[in-house]
C-alpha positions, 0 to 999 in steps of 0.5 A: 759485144763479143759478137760485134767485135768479131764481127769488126774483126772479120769485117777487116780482116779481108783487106787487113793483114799489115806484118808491122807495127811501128818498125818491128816485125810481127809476122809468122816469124818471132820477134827479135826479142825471143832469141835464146833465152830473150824471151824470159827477159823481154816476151812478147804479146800474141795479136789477133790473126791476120789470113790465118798468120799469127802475129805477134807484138813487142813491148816496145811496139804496143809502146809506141803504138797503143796511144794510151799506154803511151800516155800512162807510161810516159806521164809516170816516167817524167813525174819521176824522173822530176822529183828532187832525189837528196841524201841524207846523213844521221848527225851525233843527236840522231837527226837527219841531215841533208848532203849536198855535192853542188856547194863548194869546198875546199877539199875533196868530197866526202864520202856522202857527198860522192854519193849525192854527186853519182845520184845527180851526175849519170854517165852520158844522161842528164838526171832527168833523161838517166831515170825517165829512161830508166823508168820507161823501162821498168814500166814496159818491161817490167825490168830495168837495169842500170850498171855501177861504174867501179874505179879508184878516183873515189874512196867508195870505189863508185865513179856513176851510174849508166843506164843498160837499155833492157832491151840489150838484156840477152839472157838472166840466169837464176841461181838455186835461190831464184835470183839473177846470177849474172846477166848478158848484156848485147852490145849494139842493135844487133840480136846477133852480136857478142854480149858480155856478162856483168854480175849482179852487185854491178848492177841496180836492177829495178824489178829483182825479187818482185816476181817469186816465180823468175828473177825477172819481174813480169810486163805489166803489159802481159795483165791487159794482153787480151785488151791490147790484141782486142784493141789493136784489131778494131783499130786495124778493122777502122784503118781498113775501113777508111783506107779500102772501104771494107765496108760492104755497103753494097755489091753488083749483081752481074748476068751469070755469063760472067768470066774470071777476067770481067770480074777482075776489071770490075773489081779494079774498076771499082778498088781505083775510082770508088775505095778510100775516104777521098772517093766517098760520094763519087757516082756509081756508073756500072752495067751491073745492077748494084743492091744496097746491104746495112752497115755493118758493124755499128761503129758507136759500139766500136767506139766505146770498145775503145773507150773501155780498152784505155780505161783498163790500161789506166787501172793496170798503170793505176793512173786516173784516167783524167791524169791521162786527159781522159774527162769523159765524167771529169769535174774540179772537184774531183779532178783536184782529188784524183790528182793528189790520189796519183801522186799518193796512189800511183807516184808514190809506190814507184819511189819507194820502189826506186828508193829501197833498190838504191839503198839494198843495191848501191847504198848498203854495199858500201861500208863508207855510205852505211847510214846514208839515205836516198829519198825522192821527195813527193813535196813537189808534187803535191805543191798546192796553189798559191791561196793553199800555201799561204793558208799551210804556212800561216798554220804551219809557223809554230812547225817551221820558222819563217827562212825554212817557208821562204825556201819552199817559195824559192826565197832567199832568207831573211837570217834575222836570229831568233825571230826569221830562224827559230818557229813561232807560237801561235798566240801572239805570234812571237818567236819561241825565242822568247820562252829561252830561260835567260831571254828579255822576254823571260826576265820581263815576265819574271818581273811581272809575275813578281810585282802581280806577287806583292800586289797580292800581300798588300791586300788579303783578297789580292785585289785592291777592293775594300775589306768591306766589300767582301761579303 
């Protein structure tokens, strides 16, 4: 396999040697990204030699250009950006109660309902846009930062959240205990542009601490930098292949009174009228003798190279690659399984993640907010079929009452007290209600139990058998 990737590689290499990928420069040069101390922050991913140049790849460039990262970066950044965020309160009884922002009320919002507020009303972003952003970030970068906006319009003294771009990220300085300091922020596209410094209780940076050795955590991309440059170079070599046909099918043998100048029209000759796909097919008309050579390198091999590079990119995301489309050894059975596992395996660490962030960096720090709770709820995710739900609640009727089930399907409630409020046992299907001390039910059965009582006295063997019968 090695063999045949180099020689793919040296195959194009002839007539490849683009200095861009996507719009961001590659070249001898480095990228924007390794400006002072940038490249701590952003880095950058060394690409298979081109003519003896070395060139290099930005994260966002193997973003925008790896379909594969693409896919995986972006499926997981809008499953998250998705997921109901709520808050939550500890009433006097210690149970957890939900704080909602959006149900109207007379006078100002709470201090937990500010909170709620902030979480579902980012500075300038919809919800969705905030941490789908947000996300594809940290999932690129490794990092992500969002700025905690201060004023007196509220009593926490937080009026939102905004959204740092980490690519404006100038430079992290670590304190004695490995930590960020504060942060220079660019302003603009400009990597030459003034930068202004926030501390770091100002901002929520996703990715602090992970990494022991920096206060940045590192690209998930640096783990698969051999699978990225290999795969970028076969895919350079087959564009190659297709736009110049670096293929040597074949070549002319000429007499040897051939000077410098015929050689450069034949060679033009044959670059205009017989490379690229559309000219394949074309009859050869030549005063030299032409010599068929093989084809060089099996393009299958290639193929499955590739195959191979997008299944490492799923592991490194932790993504299964028929979440990714990829069903290659895809059946129902297990692609309904591997979809749960996602949502378990992949999706949820990234919301503990985010959730345990929130808490430490914004929640916490505010004596108002303490004992508050931020979480992302998975139910959504995992929401089964309609057959699956229906066979959940029937089972579940004893845990929930039947308005808390209509709510799961967007219904509205029936409100009917003590029966549609309240769970109901599973034999006889009645409402728990009706074991309440007090209740009708209770002083029916009471009774019940009192006449079965003096049934009893009036015959020795409590029943209503004759004496004689008993042997």
């Amino acid at each position: 396999m090695l063999e045949l990737l180099i020689a793919a590689i040296l195959g194009g290499g002839a007539v490849a040697g683009a200095q861009y990928l996507g719009s961001k420069r590659i070249g001898a040069a480095k990228p924007a990204g390794d400006l002072r101390g940038s490249s701590t922050v952003l880095g950058h991913i060394p690409l298979v030699a081109s003519k003896g140049l070395q060139r290099y790849a930005t994260y966002r460039g193997i973003f925008l250009t790896n379909p594969w990262v693409y896919s995986a970066v972006t499926k997981l950044a809008q499953d998250l950006a998705r997921l109901p965020t709520h808050v939550y309160a500890l009433d006097e009884a210690g149970e957890r109660r939900r704080v909602r922002s959006d149900v109207p009320t007379r006078g100002p919002r709470s201090a937990a309902m500010q909170l709620d507020w902030i979480l579902h009303h980012p500075v300038g972003l919809s919800q969705f846009a905030f941490w789908r952003g947000l996300m594809i970030d940290r999932l690129i970068y490794g990092n992500a930062l969002a700025e905690i906006i201060r004023g007196s319009s509220t009593s926490a003294g937080i009026e939102g959240l905004q959204r740092i771009r980490w690519r404006n990220v100038a430079w992290v300085e670590e304190d004695a205990d490995g930590l960020p300091l504060y942060y220079e922020i660019r302003k603009g596209k400009n990597p030459y542009g003034t930068t202004r410094r926030i501390g770091p209780d100002d901002v929520i940076h996703f990715g602090r601490g992970v990494d022991p050795e920096n206060p940045c955590a590192p690209s998930p991309l640096e783990s698969a930098q051999h699978t990225i440059a290999l795969y970028e170079a076969v895919v350079r070599h087959l564009k190659a292949y297709f736009e110049n046909a670096a293929r040597p099918s074949g070549h002319i043998e000429v007499d040897g009174n051939l000077t410098a100048d015929r050689a450069r029209e034949i060679r033009k000759m044959l670059e205009e009228v017989y490379t690229s796909p559309e000219n394949a097919g074309k009859i050869l008309v030549t005063s030299g003798k032409w010599q068929t050579t093989s084809e060089s390198p099996e393009h299958s091999e290639v193929v499955e190279l590739i195959r191979l590079s997008r299944e490492e990119v799923a592991a490194i995301y932790s993504v299964p690659p028929p979440v990714l489309g990829i069903l290659d050894r895809a059946i129902m059975a297990n692609v309904k399984e591997l979809r749960a596992q996602y949502v378990r395996e992949a999706v949820g660490p990234w919301t503990t993640e985010l959730e345990s962030e929130l808490m430490s960096q914004l929640v916490e720090p505010v004596p108002s907010w303490r004992g508050l709770f931020v979480e992302f709820l998975l139910a959504e995710q995992l929401r089964p079929d309609l057959e699956a739900r229906a066979d959940v609640h029937q089972k579940m009727r004893h845990l929930e009452s039947i308005d808390e089930q209509r709510r799961q399907e967007n219904l509205p409630p029936l409100n009917i007290p003590g029966a549609s409020d309240v769970p109901w046992v599973a034999s006889g299907a009645m409402p728990l209600s009706a074991f309440r001390e007090g209740s009708a039910f209770m002083q029916e059965a009471a009774r019940a139990y009192g006449r079965r009582l003096a049934e009893a006295a009036l015959s020795p063997n409590g029943h209503h058998e004759p004496e004689e019968a008993i042997l």
